[in-house]
C-alpha positions as a printed NumPy array, in Angstrom:
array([[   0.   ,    0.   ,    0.   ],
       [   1.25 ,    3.287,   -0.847],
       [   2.454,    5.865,    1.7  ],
       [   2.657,    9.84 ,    2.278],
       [   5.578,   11.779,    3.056],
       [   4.139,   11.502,    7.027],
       [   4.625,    7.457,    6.815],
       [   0.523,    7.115,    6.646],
       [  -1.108,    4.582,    4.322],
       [  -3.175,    6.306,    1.817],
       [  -6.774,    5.084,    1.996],
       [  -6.694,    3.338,    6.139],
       [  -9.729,    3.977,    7.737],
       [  -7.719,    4.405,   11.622],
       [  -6.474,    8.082,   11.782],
       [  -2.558,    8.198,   11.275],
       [  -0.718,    8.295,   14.195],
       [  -3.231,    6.36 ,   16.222],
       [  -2.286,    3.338,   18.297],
       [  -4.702,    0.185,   18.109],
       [  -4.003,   -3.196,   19.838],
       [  -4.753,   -5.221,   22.543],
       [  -2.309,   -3.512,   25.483],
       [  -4.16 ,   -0.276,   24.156],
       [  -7.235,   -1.604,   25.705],
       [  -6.065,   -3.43 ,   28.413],
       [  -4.655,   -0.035,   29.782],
       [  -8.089,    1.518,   29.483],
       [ -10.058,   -1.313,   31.419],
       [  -7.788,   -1.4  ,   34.054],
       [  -7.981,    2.605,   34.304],
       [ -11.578,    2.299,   34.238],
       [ -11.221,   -0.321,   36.919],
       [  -9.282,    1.899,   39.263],
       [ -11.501,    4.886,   39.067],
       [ -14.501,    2.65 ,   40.391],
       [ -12.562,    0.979,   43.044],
       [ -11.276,    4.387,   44.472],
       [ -14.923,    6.037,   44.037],
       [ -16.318,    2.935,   46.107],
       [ -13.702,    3.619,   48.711],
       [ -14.396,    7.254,   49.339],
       [ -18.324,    6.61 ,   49.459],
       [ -18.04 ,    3.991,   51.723],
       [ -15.294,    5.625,   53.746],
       [ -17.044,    8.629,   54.369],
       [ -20.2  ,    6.477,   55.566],
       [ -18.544,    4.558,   58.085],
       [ -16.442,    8.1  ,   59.435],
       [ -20.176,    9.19 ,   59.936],
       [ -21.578,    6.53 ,   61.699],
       [ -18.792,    6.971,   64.111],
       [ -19.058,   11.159,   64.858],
       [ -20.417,   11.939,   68.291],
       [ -22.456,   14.69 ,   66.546],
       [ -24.919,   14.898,   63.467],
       [ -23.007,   16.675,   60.804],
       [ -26.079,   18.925,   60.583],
       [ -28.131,   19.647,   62.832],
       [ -31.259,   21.889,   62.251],
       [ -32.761,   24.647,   64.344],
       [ -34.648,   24.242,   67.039],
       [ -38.356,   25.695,   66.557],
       [ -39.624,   27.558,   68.912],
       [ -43.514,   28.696,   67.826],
       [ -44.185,   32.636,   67.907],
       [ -47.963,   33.335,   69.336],
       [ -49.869,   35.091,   66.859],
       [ -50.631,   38.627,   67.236],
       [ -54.035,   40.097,   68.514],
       [ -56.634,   39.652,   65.629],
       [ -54.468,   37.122,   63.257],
       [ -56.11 ,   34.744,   61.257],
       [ -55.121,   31.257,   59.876],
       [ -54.443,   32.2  ,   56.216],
       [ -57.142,   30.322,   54.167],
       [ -56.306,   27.482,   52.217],
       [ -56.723,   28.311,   48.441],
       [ -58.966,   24.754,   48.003],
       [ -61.541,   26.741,   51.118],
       [ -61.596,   30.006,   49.492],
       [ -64.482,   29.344,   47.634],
       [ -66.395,   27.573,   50.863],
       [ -65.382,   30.192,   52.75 ],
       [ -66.777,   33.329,   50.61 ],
       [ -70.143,   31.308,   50.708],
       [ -70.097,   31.03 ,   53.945],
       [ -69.297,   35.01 ,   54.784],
       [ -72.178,   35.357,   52.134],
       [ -74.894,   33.405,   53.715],
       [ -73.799,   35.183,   57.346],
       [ -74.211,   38.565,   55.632],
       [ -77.739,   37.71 ,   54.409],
       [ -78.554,   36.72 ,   57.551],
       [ -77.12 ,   39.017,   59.961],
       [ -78.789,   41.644,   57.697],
       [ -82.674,   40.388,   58.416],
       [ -82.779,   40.161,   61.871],
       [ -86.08 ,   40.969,   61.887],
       [ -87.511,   37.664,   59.744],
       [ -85.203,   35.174,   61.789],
       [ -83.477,   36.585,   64.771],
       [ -82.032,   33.288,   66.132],
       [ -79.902,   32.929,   62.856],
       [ -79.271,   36.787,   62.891],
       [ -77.518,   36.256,   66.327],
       [ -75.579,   33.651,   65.597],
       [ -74.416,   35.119,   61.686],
       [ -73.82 ,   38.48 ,   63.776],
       [ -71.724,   36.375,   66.461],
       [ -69.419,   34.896,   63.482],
       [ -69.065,   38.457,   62.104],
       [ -68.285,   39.678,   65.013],
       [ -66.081,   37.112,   66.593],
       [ -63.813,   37.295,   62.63 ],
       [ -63.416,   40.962,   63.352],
       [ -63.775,   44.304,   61.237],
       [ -61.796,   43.177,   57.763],
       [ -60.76 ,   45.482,   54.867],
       [ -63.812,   45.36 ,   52.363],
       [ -65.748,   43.044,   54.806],
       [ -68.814,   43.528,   56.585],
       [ -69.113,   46.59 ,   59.217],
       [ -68.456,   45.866,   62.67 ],
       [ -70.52 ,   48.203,   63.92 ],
       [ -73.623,   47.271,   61.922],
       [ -73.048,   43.737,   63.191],
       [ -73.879,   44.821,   66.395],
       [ -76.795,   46.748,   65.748],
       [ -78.336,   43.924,   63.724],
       [ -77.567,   41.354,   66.591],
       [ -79.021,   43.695,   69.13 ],
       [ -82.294,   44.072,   67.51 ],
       [ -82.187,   40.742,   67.27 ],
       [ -82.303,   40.29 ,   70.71 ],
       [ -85.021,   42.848,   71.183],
       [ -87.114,   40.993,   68.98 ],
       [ -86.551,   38.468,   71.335],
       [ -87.218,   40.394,   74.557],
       [ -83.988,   39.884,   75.802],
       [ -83.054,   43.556,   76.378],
       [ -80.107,   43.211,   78.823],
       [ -77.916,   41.624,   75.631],
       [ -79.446,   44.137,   72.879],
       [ -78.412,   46.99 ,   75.387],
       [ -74.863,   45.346,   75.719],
       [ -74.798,   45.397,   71.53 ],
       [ -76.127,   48.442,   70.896],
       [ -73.477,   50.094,   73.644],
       [ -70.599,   48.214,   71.892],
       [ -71.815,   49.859,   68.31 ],
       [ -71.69 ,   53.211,   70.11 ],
       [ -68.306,   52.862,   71.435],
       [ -66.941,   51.945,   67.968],
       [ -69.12 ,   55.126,   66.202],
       [ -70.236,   57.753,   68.824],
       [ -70.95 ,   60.097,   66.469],
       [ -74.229,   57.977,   65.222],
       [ -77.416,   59.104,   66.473],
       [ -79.69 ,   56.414,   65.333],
       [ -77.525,   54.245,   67.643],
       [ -78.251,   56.28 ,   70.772],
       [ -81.615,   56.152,   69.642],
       [ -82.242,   52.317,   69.596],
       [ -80.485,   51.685,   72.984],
       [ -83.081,   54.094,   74.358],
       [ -86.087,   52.504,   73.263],
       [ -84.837,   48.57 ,   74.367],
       [ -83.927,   50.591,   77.927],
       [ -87.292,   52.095,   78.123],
       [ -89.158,   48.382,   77.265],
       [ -86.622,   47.163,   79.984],
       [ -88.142,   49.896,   82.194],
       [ -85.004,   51.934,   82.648],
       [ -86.498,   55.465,   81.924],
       [ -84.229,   57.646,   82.806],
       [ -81.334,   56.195,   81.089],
       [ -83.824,   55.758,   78.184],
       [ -84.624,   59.398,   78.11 ],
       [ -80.971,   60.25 ,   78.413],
       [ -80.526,   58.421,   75.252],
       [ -83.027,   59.846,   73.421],
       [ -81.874,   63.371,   74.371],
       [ -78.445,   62.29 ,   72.976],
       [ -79.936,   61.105,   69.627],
       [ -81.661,   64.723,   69.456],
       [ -78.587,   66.457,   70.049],
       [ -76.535,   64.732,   67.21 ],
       [ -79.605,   64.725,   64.463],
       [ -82.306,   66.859,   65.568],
       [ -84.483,   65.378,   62.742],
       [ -84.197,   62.094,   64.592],
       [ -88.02 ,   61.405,   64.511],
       [ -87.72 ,   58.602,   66.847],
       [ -85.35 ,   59.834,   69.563],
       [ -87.889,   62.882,   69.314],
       [ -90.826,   60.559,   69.819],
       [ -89.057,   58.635,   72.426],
       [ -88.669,   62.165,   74.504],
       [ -91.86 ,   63.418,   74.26 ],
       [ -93.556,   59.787,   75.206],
       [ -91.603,   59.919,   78.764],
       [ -92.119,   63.26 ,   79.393],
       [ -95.826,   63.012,   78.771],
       [ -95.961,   59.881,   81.138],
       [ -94.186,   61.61 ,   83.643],
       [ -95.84 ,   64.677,   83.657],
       [ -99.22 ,   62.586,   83.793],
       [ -97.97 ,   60.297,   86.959],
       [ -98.155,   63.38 ,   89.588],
       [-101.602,   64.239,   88.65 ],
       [-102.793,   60.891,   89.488],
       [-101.006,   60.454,   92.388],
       [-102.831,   63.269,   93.849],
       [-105.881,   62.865,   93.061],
       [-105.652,   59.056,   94.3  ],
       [-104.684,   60.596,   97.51 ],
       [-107.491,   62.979,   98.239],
       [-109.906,   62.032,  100.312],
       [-113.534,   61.492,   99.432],
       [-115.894,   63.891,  100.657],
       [-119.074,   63.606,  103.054],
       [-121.801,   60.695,  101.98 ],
       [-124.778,   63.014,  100.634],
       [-127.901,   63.29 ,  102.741],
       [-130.892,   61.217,  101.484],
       [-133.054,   63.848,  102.781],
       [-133.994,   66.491,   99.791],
       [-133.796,   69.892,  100.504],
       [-136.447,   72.714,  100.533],
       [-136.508,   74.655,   97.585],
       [-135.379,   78.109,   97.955],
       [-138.601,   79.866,   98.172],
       [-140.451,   77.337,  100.444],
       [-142.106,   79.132,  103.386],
       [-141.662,   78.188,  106.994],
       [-143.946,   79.036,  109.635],
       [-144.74 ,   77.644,  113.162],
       [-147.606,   78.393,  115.643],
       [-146.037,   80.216,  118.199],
       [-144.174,   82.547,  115.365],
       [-147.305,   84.229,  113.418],
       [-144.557,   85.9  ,  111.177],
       [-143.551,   83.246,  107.776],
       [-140.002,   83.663,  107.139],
       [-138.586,   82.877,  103.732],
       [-135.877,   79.747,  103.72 ],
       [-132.396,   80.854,  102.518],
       [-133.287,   84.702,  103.045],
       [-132.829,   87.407,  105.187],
       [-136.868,   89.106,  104.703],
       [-139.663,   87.704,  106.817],
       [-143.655,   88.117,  106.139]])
């Protein structure tokens, strides 16, 4: 076979200057071989140097839970989102007719309340004014009092407010703090009908209760005589007086 000027056959497939033969390969097995064995070593080396340490190589941090701050809420789970927006639906609905079913108003209120005010969620105050005619519907005045306080400490300003806390104290017979009330509705919104009404109602009553205490207390006059009386111009005479004298006056015939 011919040959270049390099000492390469013209036309072999194996590049020039390559070495091919059986020691060729033999060196690369037992290369190969090596590499594995000294890889296995180090693994299992550094296994059994671990199984002797006194201490973990890593140890993590203890956790020590943080409380929660005031008014925190468990984040909602993304699968509950869409349970839970029914839910605050249905309470809203409910909390808002008190007057149709108060038993479900309370207790719709009671979750509002209890989940605190929320950006965009339902008012706090309102909560408490719907729960407390709730219980007013209900007769239960001493709670609707305690409500209707707790939506005036959150909005003083409101005199509608001031105004229904008057009229469940004056149904739980508390007048004067009823009239109180209703004289601080009137001072914030002097077109407060009710607060208005709710004055003039007490003052009227009270007015009226001295009247009939007196006249209860006077006593009743003399039992009338069942004997009539003469008539004015009747004439009296006796035998022993010729002279007729006229009853109730001062001429005699």
């Amino acid at each position: 076979m011919e040959q270049n000027r390099a000492g390469c056959r013209v036309g072999e497939q194996v590049p020039c200057g390559t070495v091919v033969g059986g020691e060729d390969r033999l060196m690369r097995v037992i290369w190969v071989l090596t590499a594995l064995i000294a890889v296995s070593w180090t693994v299992s080396a550094g296994a059994e140097y671990r199984e002797h340490e006194p201490w973990p190589r890593f140890r993590p941090p203890e956790h020590h839970p943080i409380p929660p701050r005031e008014g925190w809420r468990e984040p909602i789970e993304p699968g509950h989102a869409t349970v839970h927006h029914a839910v605050a639906k249905n309470d809203n609905q409910a909390c808002d007719n008190a007057d149709a079913d108060p038993d479900a108003a309370i207790v719709a209120c009671g979750r509002i309340i209890s989940h605190g005010q929320t950006k965009g969620g339902y008012s706090l105050p309102v909560a408490y004014v719907h729960r407390g005619q709730a219980y007013q519907d209900k007769a239960d005045f001493d709670h609707a009092i305690a409500d209707f306080s707790d939506a005036i400490r959150l909005k003083p300003a409101m005199s509608g407010y001031f105004a229904m806390r008057g009229a469940a104290r004056e149904k739980s017979g508390a007048v004067d703090g009823a009239l109180s009330d209703f004289r601080q509705s009137a001072n914030l919104d002097a077109a407060n009908q009710e607060a208005l009404s709710g004055i003039k109602r007490i003052e009227t009553r009270s007015m009226a209760a001295p009247a009939s205490a007196v006249a209860s207390a006077r006593p009743a006059g003399p039992a009338s005589s069942s004997v009539p009386a003469p008539p004015p111009e009747a004439v009296v005479t006796t035998a022993a007086d010729p002279h007729a004298c006229l009853l109730y006056t001062s001429r005699c015939v």
